[in-house]
N, C-alpha and C positions, 0 to 999 in steps of 0.2 A: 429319531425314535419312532416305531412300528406299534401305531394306536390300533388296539382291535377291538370290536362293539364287545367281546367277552370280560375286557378288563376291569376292574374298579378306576371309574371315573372321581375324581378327586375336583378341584378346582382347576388346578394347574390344566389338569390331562384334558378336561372335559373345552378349557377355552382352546388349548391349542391344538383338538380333536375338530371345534365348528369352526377356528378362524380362516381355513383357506376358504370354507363356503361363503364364509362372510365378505370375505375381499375378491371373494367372486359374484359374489353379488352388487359390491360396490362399484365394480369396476364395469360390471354391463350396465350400471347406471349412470356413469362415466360419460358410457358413447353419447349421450344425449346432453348431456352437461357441457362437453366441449365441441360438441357441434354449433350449441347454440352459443357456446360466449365467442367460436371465430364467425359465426353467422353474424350474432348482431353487432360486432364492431368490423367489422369488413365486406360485410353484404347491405347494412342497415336494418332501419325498423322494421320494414314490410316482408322482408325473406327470412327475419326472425318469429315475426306473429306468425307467418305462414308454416314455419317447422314447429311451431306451438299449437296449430291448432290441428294437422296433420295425426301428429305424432301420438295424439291418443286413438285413432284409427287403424293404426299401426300393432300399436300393442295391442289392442283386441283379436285382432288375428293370433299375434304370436301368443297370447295366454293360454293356447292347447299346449303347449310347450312344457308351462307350468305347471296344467293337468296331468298330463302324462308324467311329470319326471318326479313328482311329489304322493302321486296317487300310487304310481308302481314303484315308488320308492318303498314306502309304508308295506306294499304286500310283497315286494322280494324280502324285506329285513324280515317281517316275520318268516317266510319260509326257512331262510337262511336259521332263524331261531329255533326252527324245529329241527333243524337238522338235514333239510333236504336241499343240495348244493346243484343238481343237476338240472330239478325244476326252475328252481333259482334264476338257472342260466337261459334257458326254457323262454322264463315271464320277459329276462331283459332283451334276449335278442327280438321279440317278436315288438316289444314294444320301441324298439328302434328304428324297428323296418316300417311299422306304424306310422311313426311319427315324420318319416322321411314322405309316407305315400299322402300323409294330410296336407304336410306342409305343400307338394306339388299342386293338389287341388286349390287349398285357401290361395293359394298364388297367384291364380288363374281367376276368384271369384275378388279379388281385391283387387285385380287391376281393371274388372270390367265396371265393380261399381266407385271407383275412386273420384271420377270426375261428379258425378250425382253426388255424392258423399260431400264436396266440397264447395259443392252449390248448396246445399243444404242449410251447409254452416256461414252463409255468408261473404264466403270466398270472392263471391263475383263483385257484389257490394262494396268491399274493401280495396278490391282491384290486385288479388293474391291469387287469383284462382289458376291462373300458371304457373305460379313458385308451387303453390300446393300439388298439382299437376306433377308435376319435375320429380320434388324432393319425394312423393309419394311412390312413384314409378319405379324408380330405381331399388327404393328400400324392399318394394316387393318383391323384387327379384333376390333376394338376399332372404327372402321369410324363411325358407324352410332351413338356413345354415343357424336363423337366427331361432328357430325352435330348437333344434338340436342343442344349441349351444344351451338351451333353458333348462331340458332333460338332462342332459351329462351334470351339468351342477349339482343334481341330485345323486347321481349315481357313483359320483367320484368317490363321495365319502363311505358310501355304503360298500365299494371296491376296497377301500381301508388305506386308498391314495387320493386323498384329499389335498397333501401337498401338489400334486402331481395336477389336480386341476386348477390350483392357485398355480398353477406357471401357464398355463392357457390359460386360463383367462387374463395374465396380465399381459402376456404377448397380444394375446387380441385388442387388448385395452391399448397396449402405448402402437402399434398397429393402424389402430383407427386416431389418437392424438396425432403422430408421426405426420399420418396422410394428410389430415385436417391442417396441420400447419403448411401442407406442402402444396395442395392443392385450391383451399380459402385461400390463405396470405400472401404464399409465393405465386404460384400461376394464375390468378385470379378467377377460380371456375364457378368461387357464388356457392347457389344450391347444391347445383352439380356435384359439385368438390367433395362437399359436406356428407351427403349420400352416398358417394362415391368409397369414401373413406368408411362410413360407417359397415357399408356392405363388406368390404374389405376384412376388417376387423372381426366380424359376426364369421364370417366362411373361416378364419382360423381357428376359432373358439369352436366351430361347429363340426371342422373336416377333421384335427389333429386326436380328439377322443377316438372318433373311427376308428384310422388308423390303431391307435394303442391297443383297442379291447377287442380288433379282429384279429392281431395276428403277436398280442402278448400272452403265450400261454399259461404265464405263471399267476393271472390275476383272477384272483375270485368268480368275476364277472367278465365274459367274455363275448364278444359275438359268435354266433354258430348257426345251430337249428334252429328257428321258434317254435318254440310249442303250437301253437293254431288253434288257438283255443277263444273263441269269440266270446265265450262267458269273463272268462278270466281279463281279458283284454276290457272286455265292460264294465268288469268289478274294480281294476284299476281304473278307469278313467271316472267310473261313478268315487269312488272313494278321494281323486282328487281333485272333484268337480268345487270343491270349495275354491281351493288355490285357484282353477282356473277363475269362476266366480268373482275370486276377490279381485284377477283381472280386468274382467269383463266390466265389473261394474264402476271399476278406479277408470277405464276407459270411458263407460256410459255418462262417468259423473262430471268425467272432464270436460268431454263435449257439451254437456250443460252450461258447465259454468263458464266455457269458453264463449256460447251460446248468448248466455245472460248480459256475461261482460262488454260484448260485442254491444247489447242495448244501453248499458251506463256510458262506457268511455271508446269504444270501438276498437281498433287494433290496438291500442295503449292499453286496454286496459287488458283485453289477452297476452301481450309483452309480457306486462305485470306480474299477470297469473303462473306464465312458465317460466319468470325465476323464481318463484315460488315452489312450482311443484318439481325443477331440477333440485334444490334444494331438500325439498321432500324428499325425493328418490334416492340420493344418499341414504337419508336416517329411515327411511323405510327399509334401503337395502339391507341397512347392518342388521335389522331386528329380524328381516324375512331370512335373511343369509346362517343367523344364528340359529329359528327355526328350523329352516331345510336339514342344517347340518346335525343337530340335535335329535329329529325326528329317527334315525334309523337307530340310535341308541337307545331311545324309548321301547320302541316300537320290539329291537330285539329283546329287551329284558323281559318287555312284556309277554311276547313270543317264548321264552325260556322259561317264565315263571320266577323271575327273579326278583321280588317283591322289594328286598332292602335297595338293591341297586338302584330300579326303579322308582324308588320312593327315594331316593339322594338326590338322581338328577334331578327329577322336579322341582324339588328345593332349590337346588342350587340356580337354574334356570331362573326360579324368581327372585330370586336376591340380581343376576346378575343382569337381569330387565331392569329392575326398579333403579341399579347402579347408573347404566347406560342412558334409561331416561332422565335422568337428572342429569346427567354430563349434556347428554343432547339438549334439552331446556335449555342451558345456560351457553351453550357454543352459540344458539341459536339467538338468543336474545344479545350477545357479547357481538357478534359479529355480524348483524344485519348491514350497517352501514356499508364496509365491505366488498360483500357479497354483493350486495347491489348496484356497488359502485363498478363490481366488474363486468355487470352485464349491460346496465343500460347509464351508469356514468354520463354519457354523451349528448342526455336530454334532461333537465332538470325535472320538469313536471311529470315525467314516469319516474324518474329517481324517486321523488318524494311519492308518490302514489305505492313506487315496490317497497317502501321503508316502513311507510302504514301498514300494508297488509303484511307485511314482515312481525310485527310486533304485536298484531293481534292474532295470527295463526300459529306464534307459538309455543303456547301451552300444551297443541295438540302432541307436542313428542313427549310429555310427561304420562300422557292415556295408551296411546294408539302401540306400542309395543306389548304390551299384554292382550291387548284384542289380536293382535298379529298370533304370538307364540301361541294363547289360547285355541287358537282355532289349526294352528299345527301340531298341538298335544292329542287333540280328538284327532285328525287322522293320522298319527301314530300308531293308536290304539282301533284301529280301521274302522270307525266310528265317521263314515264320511257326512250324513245325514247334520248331525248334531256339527259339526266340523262346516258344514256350509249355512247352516242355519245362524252364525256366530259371523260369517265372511258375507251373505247376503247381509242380514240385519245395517252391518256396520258400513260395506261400501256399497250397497245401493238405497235400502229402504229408506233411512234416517239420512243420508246424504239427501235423497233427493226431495223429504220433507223438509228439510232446514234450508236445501237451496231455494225453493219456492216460496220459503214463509219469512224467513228473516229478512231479506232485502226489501220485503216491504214496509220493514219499522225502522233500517238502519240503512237503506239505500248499498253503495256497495262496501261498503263495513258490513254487510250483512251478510255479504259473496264472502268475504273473508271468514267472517265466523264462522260460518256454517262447518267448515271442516272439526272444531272444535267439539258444536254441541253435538254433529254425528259419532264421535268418539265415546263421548262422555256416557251417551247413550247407551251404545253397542259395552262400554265396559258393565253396565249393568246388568247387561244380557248375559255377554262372557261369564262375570262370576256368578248368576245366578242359575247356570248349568252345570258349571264347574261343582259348585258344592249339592245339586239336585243329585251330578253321577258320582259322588263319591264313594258310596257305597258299593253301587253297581262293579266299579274298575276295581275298589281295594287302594287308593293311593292316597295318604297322608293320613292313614288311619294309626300310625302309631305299634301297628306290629310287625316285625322284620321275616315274618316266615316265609315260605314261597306261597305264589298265588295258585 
């Protein structure tokens, strides 16, 4: 069935309008989930902390991926909402070729400063600073397939073939699983392998959109001419300077608490932390993936003027957080033992260290999804300002007060918290913006006319 941002969004229509975004988002959080469980039982501990402490250096680069595919998502849906299809195509191509010419740069500034980067973090101390080295090197080379791949995830659904990019991305996904078993377990290549594989995977997710939207003439959204327009180009990456943001700073926050960790328990206790935050990046993905996919429906109504539609989804959006956080709460608290048993099983005293911080981190999926969708409503409504001011607050400001201050009343139960009380925080900020612009936007005020 042929979902188009014009129709009435109902329940039914509106989950099965976000779910390929969502399982595409789940699934690029994937590549790091199954890296690391054939990492640390076939490689061991050291080449596991090593891609855990890597790997928020990584994402920092690729979160322009996120800016671009989220911010010029929001300003194609509106134009599309006005009616103008040609600009449309205008904004997407050039924001393509864009994001092809950054990735080439970041590629080239990430592999010069990688080795400093992993001195920094202790790499040498630990005696990682080769695996870090390795596993870094290669992923570089895969950046600019693995930005692409961040953009199209946006764009697929705003094309009104969101199925179409739930089949890329799960090719890319079992793609990169496939190789990981083939190169980890079977040929014994270690980091290599793992990298190998994931680069792998990102270049299909990232080359097979191309193809599609260069030379399918029948889709909305196509590759062609860019517009050239350096304002507009600006106003898309400022408007999804949040999303990048809430990147940069999940990266910034990491390497802290990788940072910290490294001073309590040393590589155990970074182990630790990255089943924790693979873990996270599932239930993150679902709530971001649900966002992304939601935003061009907003954003078009809003664009049209179509105030009841508009003011449905929203509703519905929060019933269907509040549902998902509470499912996630209890998978989470149900299945710790588990989950920790598959990644570090093999050592008792980090078993019991990931099952602690297991159970005190999480409450946070009962919060942390409406700070997520929150801050994707506002730049729906091309509101990037207030839209990063909800993504700073949440992943860097309050992160990084809670990680400085709590460890020192609760030692590292206090590293653990800290993701909690910066949620709890950030949602007071979320709703007390929310109901400040109510009036400004016109949504949940109870009357169905047009805006």
């Amino acid at each position: 069935m042929t979902i188009e941002l014009s129709d009435h969004f109902t329940y039914k229509r509106l989950l099965r309008f976000v779910l390929p975004a969502v399982v595409m988002m789940i699934f690029t959080s994937v590549y790091g989930v199954v890296d690391g469980v054939f990492v640390s039982n076939f490689a061991g501990g050291g080449a596991f902390a090593a891609v855990n402490l890597i790997m928020p250096v990584l994402m920092l680069y690729a979160s322009v991926g996120f800016m671009i595919g989220t911010g010029g998502s929001a300003l194609i849906s509106k134009t599309l909402g006005e009616g103008d299809e040609k600009r449309a195509r205008g904004i997407f191509s050039m924001l393509i070729y864009a994001t092809i010419a950054l990735g080439i740069i970041l590629t080239a500034v990430g592999i010069l400063t990688l080795r400093p980067t992993a001195v920094f973090l202790h790499a040498d101390r630990e005696g990682i600073l080769r695996e870090c080295e390795l596993y870094g090197f290669i992923n570089m080379l895969g950046l600019t397939f693995f930005m692409l791949q961040n953009v199209f995830q946006s764009f697929f659904p705003l094309a009104e073939r969101p199925g179409l990019g739930l089949l890329v991305i799960v090719c890319a996904g079992l793609t990169n699983a496939a190789l990981d078993a083939v190169f980890i377990a079977g040929l014994k290549m270690g980091l290599a392998g793992a990298a190998l594989a994931t680069v792998t995977g990102q270049a299909v997710g990232g080359f097979i959109p191309i193809v599609y939207f260069a030379f399918n003439r029948k889709c909305k959204l196509r590759l062609g001419k860019p517009l050239l327009s350096v304002r507009t180009l600006l106003r898309a990456c400022f408007n999804g300077c949040s999303e990048m943001m809430t990147n940069i700073s999940l990266s910034l926050v990491n390497i802290l608490y990788n940072y910290k960790l490294m001073g309590f328990a040393g590589k155990d206790g970074v182990s630790a932390y990255g089943v924790l935050m693979y873990v996270n990046f599932i239930f993150v993905a679902a709530f971001i993936g649900y966002s992304m996919g939601v935003t061009p429906v907003i954003g078009y109504n809003y664009g049209a003027g179509n105030r009841k539609e508009f003011d449905g989804v929203l509703k519905k959006s929060l019933v269907i957080i509040s549902s998902a956080s509470l499912a996630m709460f209890t998978l989470a608290v149900s299945l710790h033992y588990p989950l920790s048993h598959i990644f570090v099983g093999y050592d008792g005293g980090l078993f019991a260290m990931t099952r602690r911080g297991f159970l005190i981190c999480s409450p946070i999926f009962l919060i942390m999804g409406f700070n997520i969708f929150g801050s994707a409503f506002f730049t729906a409504l091309n509101n990037g300002l207030v839209s990063a001011v909800i993504s700073f607050m949440r992943t860097l400001v309050f992160q990084v007060v809670f990680i400085l201050t709590l460890p020192l009343l609760w030692q590292i139960d206090g590293v653990w918290a800290s993701n909690v009380f910066a949620e709890l925080a950030a949602l007071a900020v979320t709703c007390s913006l929310f109901f400040a612009l109510r009036k400004k936007y016109g949504y949940l005020s109870g009357r169905s006319r047009n805006l």
